[in-house]
N, C-alpha and C positions, 0 to 999 in steps of 0.2 A: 613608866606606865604602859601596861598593854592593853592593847586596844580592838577588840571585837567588834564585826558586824552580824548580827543574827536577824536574817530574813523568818518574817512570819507571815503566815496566812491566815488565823484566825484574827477572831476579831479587839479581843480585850486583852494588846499588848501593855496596860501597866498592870494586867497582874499577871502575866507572864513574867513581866521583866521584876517587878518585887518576888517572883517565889523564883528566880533567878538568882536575885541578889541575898534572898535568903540563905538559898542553896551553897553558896560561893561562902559566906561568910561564916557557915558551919567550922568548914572550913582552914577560917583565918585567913581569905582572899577576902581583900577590902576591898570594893567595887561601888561604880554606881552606873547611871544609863540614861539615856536620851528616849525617846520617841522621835523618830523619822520619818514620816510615810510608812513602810510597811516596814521596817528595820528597827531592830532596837542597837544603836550604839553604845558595848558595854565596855568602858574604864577599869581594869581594875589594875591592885598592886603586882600578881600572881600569873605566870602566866598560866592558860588552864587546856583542855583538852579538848579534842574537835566538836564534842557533844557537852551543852549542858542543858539537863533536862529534859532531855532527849529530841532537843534542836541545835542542829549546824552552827558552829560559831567559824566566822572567816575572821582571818589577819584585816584589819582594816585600820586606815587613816581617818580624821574627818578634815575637811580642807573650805575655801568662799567656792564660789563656781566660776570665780573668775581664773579661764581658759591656762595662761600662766602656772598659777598654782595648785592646778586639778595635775597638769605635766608634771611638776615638782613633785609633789605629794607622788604621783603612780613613780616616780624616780626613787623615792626615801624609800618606799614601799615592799619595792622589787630588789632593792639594794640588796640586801642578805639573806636571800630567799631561794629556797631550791631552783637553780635555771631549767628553762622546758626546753624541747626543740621548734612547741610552734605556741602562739597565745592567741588571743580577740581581745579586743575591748567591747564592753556593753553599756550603753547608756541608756539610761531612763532618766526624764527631766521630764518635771512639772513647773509651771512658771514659764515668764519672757526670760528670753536669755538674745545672747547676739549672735550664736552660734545654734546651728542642728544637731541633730544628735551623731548623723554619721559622721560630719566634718568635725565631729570633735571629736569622737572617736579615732578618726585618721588623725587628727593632728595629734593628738597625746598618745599616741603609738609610740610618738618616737623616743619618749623617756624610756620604753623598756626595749628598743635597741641603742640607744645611749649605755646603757647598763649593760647587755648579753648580747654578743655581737655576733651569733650564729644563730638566732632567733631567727624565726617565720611566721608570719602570719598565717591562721588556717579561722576562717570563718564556721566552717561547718562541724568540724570535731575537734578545737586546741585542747591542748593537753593544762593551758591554764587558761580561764577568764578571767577578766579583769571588770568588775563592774564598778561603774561607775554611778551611782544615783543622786539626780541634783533635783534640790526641792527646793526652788526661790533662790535665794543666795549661800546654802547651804548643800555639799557635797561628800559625800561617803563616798569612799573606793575601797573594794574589797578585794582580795583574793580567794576564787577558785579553781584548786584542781584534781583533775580527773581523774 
């Protein structure tokens, strides 16, 4: 299964996400999609191309938000993935959690030098982010890069 994260800004992501999955299935990519907060998390058989519909689709996981397997998950993630020389993590969470946003940021840092071991951290311009978005006990990690 591949698995897309497509951030959106307007407002009426299920019919975004069904003329989506329209789209895909034209096709003969069998897909289907979540609603997430502002993401639509898209399933399908196929893998597809950085645009569909003429929105962004990133490599993404979905994962709990428990701290653990958010690290695991950006691990699986980053595993076969173009290496950079520098990344970030970004987090956005809604919800209690036990953790902040930076300290979990810093702490799952280190699945993706686990993975690429000449990596750097660059806060201000990396060459990949890594977002992270947890809503309740529910977390999307995606990849972008620049």
């Amino acid at each position: 299964m591949n698995c897309y994260a497509i951030p959106i800004k307007e407002k009426n992501l299920k019919k975004i996400g069904n003329e989506i999955i329209l789209s895909l299935s034209k096709n003969g990519n069998i897909a289907k999609y979540r609603i997430i907060g502002n993401l639509i998390f898209l399933e399908c058989t196929n893998q597809i191309d950085d645009l569909i519909e003429g929105k962004e689709a990133f490599d993404s996981v979905i994962s709990s938000s428990d701290e653990e397997d958010i690290y695991n998950s950006i691990r699986k993630l980053v595993k076969n993935k173009k290496e950079t020389n520098t990344f970030a993590v970004r987090v956005i969470r809604k919800g209690n959690h036990r953790y902040d946003s930076t300290s979990l940021a810093r702490d799952v840092a280190g699945a993706v030098f686990k993975e690429w071991k000449k990596i750097s951290v660059n806060l201000g311009n990396p060459e990949l982010e890594i977002f992270v978005q947890i809503i309740n006990n529910i977390s999307i990690i995606y990849l972008k890069y620049s």
